[in-house]
mmCIF file of the N, C-alpha and C atoms, coordinates in Angstrom:
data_MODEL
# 
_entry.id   MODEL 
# 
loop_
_atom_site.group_PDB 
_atom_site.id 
_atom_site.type_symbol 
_atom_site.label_atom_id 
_atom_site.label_alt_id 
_atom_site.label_comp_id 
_atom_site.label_asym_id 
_atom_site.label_entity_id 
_atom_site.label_seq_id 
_atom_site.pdbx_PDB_ins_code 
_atom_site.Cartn_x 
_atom_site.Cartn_y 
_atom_site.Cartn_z 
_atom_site.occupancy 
_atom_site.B_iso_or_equiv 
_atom_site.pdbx_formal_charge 
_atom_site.auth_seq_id 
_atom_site.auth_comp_id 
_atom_site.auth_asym_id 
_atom_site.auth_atom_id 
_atom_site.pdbx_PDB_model_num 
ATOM 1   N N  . UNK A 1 1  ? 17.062 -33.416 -19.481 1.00 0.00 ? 1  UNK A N  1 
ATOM 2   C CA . UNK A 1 1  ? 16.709 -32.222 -20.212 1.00 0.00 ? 1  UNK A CA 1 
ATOM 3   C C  . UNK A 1 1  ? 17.461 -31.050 -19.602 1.00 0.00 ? 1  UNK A C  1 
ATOM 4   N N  . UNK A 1 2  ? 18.122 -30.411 -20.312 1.00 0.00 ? 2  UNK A N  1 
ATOM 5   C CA . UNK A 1 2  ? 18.543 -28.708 -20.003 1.00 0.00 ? 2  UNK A CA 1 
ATOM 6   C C  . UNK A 1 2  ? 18.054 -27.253 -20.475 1.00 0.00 ? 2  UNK A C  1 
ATOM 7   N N  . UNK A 1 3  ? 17.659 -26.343 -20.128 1.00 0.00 ? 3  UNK A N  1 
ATOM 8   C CA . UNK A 1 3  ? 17.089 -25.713 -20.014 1.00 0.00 ? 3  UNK A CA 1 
ATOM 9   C C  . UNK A 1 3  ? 18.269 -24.379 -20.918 1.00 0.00 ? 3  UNK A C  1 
ATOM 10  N N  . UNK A 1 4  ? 18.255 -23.823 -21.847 1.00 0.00 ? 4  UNK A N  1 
ATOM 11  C CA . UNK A 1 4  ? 19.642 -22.962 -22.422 1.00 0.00 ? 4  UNK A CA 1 
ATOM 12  C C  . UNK A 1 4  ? 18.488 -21.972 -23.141 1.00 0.00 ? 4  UNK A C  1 
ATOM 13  N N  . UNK A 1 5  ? 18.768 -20.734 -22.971 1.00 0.00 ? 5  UNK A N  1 
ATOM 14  C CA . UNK A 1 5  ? 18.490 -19.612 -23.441 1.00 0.00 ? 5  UNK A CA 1 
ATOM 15  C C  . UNK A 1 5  ? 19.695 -19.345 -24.848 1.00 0.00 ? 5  UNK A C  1 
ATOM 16  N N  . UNK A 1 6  ? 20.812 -19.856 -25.097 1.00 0.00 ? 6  UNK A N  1 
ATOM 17  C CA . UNK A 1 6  ? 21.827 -19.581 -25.899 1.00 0.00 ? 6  UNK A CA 1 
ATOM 18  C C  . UNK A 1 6  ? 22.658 -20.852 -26.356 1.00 0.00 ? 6  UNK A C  1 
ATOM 19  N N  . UNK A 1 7  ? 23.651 -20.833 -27.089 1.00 0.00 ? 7  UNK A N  1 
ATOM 20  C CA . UNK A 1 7  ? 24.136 -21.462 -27.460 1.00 0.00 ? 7  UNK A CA 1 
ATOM 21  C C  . UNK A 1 7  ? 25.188 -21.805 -26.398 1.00 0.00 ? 7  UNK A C  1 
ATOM 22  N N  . UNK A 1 8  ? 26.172 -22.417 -26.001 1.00 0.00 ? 8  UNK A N  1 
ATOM 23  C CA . UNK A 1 8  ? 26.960 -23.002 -25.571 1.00 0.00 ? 8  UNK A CA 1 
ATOM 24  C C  . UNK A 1 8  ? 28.391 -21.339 -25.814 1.00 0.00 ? 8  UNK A C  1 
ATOM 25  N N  . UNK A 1 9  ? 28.564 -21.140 -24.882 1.00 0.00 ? 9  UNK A N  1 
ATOM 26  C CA . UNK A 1 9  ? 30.132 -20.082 -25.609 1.00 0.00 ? 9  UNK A CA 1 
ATOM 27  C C  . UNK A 1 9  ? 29.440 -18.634 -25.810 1.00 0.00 ? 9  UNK A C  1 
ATOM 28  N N  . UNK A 1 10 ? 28.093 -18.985 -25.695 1.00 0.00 ? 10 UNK A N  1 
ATOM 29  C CA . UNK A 1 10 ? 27.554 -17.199 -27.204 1.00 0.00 ? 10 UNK A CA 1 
ATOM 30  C C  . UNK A 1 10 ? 26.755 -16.622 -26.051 1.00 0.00 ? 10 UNK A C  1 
ATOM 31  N N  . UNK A 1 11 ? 26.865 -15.930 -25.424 1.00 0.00 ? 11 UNK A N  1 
ATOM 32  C CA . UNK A 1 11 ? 26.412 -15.408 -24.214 1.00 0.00 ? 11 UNK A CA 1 
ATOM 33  C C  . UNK A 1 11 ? 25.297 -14.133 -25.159 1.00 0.00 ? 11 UNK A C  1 
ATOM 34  N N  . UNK A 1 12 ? 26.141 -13.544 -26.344 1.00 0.00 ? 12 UNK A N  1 
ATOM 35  C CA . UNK A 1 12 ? 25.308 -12.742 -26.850 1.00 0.00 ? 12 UNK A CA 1 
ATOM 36  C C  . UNK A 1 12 ? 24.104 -13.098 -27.528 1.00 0.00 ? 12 UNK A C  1 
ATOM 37  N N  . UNK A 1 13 ? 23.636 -14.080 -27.489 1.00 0.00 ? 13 UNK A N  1 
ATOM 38  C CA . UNK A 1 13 ? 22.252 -15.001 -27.864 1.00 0.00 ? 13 UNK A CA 1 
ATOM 39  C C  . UNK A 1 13 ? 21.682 -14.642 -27.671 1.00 0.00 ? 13 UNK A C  1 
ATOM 40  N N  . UNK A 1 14 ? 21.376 -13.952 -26.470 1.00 0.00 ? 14 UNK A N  1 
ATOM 41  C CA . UNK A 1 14 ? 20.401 -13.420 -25.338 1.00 0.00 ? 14 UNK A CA 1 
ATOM 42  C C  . UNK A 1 14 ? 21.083 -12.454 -23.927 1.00 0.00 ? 14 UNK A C  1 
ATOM 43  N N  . UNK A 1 15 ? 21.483 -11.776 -24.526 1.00 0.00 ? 15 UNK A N  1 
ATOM 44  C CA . UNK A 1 15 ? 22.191 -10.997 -23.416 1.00 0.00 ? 15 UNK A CA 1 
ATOM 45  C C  . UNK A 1 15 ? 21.254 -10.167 -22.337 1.00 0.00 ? 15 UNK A C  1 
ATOM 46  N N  . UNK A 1 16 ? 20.100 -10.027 -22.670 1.00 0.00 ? 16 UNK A N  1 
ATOM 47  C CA . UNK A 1 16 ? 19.197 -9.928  -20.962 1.00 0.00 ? 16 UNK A CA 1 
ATOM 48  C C  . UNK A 1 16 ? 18.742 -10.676 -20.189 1.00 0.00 ? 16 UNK A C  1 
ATOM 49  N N  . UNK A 1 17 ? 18.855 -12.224 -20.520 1.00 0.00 ? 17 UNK A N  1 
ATOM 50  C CA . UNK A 1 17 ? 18.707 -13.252 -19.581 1.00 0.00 ? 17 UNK A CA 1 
ATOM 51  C C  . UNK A 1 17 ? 20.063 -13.073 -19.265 1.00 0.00 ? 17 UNK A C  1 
ATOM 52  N N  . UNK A 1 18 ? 21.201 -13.342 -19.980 1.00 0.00 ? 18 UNK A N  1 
ATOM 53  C CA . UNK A 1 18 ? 22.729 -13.579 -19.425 1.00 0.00 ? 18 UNK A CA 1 
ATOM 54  C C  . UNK A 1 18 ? 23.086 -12.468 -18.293 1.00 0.00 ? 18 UNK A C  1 
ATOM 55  N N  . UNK A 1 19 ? 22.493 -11.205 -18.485 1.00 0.00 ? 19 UNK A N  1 
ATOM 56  C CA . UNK A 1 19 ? 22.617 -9.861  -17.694 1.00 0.00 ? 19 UNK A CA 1 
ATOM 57  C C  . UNK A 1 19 ? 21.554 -10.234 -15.996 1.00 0.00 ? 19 UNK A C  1 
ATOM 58  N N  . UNK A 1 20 ? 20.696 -11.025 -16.596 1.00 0.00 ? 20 UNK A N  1 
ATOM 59  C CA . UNK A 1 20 ? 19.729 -10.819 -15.615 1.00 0.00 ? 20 UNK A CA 1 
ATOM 60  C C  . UNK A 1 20 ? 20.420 -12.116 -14.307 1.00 0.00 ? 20 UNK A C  1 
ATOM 61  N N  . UNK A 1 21 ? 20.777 -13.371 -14.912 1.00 0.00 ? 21 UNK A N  1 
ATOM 62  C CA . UNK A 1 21 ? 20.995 -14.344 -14.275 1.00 0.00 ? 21 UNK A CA 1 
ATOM 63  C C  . UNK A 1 21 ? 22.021 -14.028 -13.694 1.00 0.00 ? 21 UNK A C  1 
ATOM 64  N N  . UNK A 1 22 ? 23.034 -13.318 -14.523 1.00 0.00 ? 22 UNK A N  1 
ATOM 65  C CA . UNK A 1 22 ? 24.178 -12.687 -13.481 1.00 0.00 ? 22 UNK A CA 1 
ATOM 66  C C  . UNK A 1 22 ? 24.112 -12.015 -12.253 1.00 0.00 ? 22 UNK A C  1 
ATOM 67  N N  . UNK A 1 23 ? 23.754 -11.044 -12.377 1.00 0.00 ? 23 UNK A N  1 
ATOM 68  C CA . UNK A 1 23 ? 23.053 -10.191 -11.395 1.00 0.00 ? 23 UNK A CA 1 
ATOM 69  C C  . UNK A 1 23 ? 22.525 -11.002 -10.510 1.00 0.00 ? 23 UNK A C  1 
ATOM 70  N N  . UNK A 1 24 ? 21.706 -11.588 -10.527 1.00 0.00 ? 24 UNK A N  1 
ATOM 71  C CA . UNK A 1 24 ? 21.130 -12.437 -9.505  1.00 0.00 ? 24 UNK A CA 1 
ATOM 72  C C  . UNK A 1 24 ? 21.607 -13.104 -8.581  1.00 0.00 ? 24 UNK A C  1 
ATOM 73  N N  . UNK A 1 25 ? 22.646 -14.055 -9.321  1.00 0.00 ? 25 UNK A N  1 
ATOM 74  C CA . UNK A 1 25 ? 23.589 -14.674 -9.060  1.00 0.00 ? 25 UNK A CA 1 
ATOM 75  C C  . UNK A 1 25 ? 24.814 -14.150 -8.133  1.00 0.00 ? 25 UNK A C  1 
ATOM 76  N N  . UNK A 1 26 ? 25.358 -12.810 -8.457  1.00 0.00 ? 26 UNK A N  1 
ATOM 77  C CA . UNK A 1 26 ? 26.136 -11.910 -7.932  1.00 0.00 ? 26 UNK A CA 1 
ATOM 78  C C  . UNK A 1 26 ? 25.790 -11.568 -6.139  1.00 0.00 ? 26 UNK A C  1 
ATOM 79  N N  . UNK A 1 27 ? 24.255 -11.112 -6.913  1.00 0.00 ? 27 UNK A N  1 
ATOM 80  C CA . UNK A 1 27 ? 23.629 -9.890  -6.133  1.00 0.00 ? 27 UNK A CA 1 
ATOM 81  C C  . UNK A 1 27 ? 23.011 -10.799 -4.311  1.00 0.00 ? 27 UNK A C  1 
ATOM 82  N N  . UNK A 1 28 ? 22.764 -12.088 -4.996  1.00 0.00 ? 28 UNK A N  1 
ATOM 83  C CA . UNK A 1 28 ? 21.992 -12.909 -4.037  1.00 0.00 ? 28 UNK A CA 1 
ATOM 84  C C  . UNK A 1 28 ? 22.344 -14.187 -3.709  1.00 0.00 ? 28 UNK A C  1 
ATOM 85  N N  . UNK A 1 29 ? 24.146 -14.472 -4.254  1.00 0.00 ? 29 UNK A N  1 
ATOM 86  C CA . UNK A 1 29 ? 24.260 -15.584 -4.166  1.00 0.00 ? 29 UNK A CA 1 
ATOM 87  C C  . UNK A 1 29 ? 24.417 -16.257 -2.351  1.00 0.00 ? 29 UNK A C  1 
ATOM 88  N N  . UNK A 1 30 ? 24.584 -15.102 -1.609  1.00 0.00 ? 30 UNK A N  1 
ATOM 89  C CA . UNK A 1 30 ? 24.910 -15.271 -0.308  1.00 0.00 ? 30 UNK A CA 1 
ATOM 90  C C  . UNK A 1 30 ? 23.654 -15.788 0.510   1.00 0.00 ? 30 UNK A C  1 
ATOM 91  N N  . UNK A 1 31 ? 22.835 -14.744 0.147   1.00 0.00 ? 31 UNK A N  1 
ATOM 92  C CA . UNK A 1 31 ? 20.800 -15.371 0.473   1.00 0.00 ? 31 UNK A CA 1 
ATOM 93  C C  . UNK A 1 31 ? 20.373 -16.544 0.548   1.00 0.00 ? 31 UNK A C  1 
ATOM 94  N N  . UNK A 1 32 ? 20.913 -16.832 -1.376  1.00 0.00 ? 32 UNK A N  1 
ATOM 95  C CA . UNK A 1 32 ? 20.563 -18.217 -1.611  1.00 0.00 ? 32 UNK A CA 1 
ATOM 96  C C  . UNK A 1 32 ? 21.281 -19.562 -0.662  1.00 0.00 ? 32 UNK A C  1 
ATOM 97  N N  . UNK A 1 33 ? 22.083 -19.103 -0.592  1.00 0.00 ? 33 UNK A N  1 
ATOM 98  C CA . UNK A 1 33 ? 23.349 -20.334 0.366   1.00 0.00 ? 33 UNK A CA 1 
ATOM 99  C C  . UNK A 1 33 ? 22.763 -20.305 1.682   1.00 0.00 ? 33 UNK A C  1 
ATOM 100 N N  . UNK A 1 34 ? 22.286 -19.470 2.506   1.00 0.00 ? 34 UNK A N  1 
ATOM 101 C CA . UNK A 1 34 ? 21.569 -19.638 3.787   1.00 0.00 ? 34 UNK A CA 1 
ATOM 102 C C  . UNK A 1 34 ? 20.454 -20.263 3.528   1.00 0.00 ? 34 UNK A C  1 
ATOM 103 N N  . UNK A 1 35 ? 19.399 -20.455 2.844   1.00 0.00 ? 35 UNK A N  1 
ATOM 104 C CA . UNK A 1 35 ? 18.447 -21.315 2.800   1.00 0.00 ? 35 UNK A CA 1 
ATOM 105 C C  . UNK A 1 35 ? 18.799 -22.575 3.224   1.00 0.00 ? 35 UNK A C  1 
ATOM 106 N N  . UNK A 1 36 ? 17.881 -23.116 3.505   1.00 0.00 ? 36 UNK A N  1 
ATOM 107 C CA . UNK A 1 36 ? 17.711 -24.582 4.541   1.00 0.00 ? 36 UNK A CA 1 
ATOM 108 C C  . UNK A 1 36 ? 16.891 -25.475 3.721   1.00 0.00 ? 36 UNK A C  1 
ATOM 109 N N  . UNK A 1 37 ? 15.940 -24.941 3.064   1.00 0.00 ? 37 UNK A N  1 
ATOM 110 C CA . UNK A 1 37 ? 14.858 -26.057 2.104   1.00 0.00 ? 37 UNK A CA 1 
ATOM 111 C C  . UNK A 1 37 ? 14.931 -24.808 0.889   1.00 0.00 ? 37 UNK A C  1 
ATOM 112 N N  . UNK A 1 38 ? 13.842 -26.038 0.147   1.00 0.00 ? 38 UNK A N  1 
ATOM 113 C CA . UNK A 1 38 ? 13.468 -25.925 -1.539  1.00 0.00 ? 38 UNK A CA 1 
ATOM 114 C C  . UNK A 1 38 ? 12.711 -24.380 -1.476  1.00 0.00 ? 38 UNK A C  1 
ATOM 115 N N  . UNK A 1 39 ? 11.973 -24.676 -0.342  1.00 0.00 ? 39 UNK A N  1 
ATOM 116 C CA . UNK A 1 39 ? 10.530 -23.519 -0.076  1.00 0.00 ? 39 UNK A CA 1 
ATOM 117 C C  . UNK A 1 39 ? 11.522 -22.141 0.403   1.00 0.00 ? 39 UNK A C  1 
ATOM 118 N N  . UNK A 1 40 ? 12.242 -22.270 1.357   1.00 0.00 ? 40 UNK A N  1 
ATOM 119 C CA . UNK A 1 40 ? 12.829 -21.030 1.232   1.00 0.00 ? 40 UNK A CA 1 
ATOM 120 C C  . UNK A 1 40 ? 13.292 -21.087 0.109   1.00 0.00 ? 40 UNK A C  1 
ATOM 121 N N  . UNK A 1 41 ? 14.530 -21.535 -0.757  1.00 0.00 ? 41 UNK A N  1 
ATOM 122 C CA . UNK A 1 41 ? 14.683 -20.963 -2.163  1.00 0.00 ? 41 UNK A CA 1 
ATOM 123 C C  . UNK A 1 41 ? 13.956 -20.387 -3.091  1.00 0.00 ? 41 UNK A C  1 
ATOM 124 N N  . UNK A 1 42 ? 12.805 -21.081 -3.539  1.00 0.00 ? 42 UNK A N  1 
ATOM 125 C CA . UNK A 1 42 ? 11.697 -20.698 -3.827  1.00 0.00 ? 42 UNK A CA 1 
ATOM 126 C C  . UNK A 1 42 ? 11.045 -19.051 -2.926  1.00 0.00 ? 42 UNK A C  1 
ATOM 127 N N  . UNK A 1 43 ? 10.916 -18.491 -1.733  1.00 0.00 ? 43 UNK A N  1 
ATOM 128 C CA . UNK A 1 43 ? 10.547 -17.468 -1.166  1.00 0.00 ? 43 UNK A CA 1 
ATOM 129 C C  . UNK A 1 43 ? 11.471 -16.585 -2.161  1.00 0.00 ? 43 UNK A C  1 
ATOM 130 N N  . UNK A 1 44 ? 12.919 -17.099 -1.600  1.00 0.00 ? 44 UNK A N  1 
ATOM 131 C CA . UNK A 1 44 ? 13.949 -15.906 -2.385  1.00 0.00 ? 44 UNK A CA 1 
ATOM 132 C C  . UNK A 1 44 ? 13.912 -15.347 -3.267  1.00 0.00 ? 44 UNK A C  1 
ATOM 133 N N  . UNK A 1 45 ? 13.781 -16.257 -4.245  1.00 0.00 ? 45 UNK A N  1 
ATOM 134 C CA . UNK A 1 45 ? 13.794 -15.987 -5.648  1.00 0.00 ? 45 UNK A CA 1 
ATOM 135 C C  . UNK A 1 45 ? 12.921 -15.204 -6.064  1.00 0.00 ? 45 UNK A C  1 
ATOM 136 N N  . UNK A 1 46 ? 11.685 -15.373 -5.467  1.00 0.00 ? 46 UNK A N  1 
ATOM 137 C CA . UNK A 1 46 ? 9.922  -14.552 -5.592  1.00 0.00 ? 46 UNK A CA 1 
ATOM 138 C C  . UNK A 1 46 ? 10.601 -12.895 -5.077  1.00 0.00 ? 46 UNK A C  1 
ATOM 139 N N  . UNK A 1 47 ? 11.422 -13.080 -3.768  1.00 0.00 ? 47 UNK A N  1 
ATOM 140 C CA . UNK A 1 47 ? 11.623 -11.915 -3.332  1.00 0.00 ? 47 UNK A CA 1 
ATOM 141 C C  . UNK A 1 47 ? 12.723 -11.106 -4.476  1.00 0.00 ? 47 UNK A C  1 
ATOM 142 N N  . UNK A 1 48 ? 13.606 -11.749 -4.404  1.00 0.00 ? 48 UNK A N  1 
ATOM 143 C CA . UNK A 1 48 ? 14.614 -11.656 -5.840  1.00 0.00 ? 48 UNK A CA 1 
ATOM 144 C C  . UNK A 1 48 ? 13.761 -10.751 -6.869  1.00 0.00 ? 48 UNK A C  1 
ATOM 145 N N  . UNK A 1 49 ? 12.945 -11.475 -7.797  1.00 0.00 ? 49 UNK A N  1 
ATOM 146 C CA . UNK A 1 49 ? 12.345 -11.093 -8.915  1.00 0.00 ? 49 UNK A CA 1 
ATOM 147 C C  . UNK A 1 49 ? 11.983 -9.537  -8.286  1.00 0.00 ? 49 UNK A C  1 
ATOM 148 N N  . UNK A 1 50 ? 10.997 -9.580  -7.236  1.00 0.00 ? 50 UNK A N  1 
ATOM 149 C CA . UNK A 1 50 ? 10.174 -8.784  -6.845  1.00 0.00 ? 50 UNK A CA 1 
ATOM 150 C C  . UNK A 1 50 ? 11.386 -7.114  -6.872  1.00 0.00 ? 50 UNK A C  1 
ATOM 151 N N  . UNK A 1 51 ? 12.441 -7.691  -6.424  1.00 0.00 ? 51 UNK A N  1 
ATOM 152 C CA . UNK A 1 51 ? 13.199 -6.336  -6.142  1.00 0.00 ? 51 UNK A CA 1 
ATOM 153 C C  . UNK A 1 51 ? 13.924 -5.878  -7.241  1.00 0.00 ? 51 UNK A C  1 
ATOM 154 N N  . UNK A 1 52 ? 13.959 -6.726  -8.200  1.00 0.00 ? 52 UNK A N  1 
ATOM 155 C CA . UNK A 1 52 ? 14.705 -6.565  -9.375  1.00 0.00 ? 52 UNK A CA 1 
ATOM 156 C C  . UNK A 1 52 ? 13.867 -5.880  -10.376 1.00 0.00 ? 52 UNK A C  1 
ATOM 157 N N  . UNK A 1 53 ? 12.714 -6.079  -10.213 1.00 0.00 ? 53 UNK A N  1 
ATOM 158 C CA . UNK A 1 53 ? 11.322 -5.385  -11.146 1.00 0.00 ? 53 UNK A CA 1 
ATOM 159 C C  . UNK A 1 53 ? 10.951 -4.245  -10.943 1.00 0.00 ? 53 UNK A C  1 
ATOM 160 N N  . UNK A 1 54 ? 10.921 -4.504  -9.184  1.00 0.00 ? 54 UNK A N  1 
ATOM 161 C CA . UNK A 1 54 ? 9.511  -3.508  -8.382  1.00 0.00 ? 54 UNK A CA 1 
ATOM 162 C C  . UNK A 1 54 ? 10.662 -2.077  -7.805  1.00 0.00 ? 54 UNK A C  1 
ATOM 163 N N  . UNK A 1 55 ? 12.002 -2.458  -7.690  1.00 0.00 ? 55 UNK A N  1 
ATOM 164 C CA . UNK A 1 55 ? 12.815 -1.666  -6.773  1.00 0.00 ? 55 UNK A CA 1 
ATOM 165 C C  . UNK A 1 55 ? 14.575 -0.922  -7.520  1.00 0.00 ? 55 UNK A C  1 
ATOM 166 N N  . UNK A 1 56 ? 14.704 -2.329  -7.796  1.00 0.00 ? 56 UNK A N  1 
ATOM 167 C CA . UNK A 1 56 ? 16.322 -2.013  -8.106  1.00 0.00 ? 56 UNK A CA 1 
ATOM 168 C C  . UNK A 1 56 ? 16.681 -1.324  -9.736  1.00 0.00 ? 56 UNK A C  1 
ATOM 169 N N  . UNK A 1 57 ? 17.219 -0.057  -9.389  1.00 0.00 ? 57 UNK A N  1 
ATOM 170 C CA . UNK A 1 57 ? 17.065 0.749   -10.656 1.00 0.00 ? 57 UNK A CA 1 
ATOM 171 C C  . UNK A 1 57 ? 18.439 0.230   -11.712 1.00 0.00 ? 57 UNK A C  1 
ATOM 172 N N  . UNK A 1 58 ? 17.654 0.611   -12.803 1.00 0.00 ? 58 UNK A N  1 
ATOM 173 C CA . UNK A 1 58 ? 18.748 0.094   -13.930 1.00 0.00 ? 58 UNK A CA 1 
ATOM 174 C C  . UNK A 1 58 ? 18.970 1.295   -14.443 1.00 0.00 ? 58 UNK A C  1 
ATOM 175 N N  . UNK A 1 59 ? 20.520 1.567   -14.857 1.00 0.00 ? 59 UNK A N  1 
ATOM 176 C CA . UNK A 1 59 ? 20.986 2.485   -15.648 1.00 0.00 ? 59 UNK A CA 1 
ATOM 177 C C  . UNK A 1 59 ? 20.462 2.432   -17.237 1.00 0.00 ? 59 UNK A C  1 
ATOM 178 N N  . UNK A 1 60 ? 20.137 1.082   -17.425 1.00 0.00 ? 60 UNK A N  1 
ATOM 179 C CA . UNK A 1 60 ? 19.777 1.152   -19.014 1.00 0.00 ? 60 UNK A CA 1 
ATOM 180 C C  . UNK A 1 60 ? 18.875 1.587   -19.412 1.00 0.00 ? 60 UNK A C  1 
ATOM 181 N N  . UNK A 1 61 ? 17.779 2.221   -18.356 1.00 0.00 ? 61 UNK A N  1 
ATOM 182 C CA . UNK A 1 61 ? 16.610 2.485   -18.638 1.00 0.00 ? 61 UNK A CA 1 
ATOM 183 C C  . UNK A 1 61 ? 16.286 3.867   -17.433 1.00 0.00 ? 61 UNK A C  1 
ATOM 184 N N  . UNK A 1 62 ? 17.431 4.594   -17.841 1.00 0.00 ? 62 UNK A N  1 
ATOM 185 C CA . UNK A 1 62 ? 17.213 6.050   -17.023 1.00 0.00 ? 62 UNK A CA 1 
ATOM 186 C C  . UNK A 1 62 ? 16.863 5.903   -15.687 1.00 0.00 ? 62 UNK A C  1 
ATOM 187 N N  . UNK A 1 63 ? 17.821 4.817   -14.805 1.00 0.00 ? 63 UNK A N  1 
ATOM 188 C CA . UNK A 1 63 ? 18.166 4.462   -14.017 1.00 0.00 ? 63 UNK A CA 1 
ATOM 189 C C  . UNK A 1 63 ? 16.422 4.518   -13.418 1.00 0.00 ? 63 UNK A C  1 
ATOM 190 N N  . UNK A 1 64 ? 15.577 4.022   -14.143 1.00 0.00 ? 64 UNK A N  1 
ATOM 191 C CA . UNK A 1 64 ? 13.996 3.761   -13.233 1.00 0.00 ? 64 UNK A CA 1 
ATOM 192 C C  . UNK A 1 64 ? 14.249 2.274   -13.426 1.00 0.00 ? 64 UNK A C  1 
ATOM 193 N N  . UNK A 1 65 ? 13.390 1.822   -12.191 1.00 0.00 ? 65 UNK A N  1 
ATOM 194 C CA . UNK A 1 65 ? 12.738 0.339   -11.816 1.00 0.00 ? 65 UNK A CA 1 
ATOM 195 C C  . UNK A 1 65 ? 12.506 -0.318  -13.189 1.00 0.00 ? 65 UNK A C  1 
ATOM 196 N N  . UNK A 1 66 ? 12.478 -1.310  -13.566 1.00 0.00 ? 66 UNK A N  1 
ATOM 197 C CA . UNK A 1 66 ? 11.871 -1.955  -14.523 1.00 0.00 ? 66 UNK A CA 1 
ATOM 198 C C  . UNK A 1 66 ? 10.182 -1.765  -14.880 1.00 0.00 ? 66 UNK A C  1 
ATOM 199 N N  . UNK A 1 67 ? 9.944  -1.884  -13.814 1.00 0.00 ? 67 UNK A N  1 
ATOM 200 C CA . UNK A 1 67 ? 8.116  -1.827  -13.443 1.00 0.00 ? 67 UNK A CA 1 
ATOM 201 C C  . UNK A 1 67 ? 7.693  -0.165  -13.777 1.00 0.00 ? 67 UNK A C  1 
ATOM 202 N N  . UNK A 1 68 ? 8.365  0.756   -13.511 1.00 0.00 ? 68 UNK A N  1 
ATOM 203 C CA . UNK A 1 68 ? 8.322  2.536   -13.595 1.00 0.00 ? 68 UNK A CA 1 
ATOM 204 C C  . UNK A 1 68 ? 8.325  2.537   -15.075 1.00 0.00 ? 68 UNK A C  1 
ATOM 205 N N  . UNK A 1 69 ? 9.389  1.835   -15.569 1.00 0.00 ? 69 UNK A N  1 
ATOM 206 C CA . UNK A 1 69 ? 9.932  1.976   -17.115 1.00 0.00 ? 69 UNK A CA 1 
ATOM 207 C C  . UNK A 1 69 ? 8.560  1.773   -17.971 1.00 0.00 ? 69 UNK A C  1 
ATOM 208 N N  . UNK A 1 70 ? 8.311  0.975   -17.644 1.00 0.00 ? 70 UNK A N  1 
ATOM 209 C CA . UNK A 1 70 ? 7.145  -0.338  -18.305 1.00 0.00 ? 70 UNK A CA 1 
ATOM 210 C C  . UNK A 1 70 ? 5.721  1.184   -18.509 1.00 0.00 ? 70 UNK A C  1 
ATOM 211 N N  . UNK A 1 71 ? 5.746  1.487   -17.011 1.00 0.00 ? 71 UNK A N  1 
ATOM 212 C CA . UNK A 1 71 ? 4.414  2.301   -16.967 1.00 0.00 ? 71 UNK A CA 1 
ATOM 213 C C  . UNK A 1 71 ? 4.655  3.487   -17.330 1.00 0.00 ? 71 UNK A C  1 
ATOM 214 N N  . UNK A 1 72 ? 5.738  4.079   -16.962 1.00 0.00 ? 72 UNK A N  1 
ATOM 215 C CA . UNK A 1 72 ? 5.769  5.336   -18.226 1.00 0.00 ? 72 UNK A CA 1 
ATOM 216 C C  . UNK A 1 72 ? 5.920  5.125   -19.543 1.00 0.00 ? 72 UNK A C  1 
ATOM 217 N N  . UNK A 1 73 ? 6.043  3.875   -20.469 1.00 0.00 ? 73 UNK A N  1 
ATOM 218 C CA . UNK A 1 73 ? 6.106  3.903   -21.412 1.00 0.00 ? 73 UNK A CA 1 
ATOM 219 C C  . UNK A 1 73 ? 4.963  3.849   -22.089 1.00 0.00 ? 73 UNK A C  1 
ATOM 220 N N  . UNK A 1 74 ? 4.055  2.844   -21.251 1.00 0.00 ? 74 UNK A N  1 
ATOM 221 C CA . UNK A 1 74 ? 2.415  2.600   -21.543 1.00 0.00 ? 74 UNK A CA 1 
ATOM 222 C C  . UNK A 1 74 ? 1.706  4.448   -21.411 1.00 0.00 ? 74 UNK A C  1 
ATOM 223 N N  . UNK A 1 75 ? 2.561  4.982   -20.313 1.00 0.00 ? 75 UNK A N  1 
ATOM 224 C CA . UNK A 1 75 ? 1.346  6.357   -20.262 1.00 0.00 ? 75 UNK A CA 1 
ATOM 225 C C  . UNK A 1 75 ? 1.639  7.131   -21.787 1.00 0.00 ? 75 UNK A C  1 
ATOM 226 N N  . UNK A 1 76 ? 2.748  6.486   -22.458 1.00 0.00 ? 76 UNK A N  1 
ATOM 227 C CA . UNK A 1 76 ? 3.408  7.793   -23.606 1.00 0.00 ? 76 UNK A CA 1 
ATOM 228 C C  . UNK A 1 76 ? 2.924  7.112   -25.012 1.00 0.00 ? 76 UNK A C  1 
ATOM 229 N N  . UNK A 1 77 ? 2.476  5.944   -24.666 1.00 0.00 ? 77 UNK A N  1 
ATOM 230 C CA . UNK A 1 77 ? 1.915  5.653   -25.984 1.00 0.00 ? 77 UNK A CA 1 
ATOM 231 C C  . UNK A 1 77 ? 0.448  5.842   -26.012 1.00 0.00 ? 77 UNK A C  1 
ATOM 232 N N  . UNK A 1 78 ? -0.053 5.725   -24.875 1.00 0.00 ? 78 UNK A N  1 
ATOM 233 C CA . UNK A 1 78 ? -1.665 5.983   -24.837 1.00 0.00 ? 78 UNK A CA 1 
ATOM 234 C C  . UNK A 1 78 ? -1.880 7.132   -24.144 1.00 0.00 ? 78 UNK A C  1 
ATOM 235 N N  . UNK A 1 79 ? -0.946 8.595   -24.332 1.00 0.00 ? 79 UNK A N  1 
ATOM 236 C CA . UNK A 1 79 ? -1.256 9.502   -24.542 1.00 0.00 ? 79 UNK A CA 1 
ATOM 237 C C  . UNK A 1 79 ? -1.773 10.299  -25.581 1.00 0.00 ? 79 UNK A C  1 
# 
């Protein structure tokens, strides 16, 4: 079984998984290669997500956190 968010070639299928896995990939591929077991990979990745949500600002979204984005958007609709 394989696991595909897109078609084969069409990256634009889904271009915020393709954006996101990149990044990751880019950002942490050095991290990931020092791991020794499954369980550290697994830590990383948790830590990964965590900084990519909780920390690392995106320009696409007025350069706030993902997590900031999310909650000022919730305060502007249930204002």
């Amino acid at each position: 079984m394989r696991v595909s968010y897109s078609r084969i070639a069409t990256p634009s299928d889904n271009p915020g998984m393709e954006s996101f896995f990149g990044r990751l990939k880019d950002e942490w591929a050095d991290v990931f290669a020092a791991a020794q077991t499954e369980s550290e990979v697994i830590e990383l990745i948790n830590k990964a997500l965590c900084y990519y949500n909780e920390k690392r600002r995106h320009s696409s979204i007025g350069y706030l956190a993902p997590d900031d984005f999310i909650k000022r958007e919730l305060a502007l609709t249930t204002a």
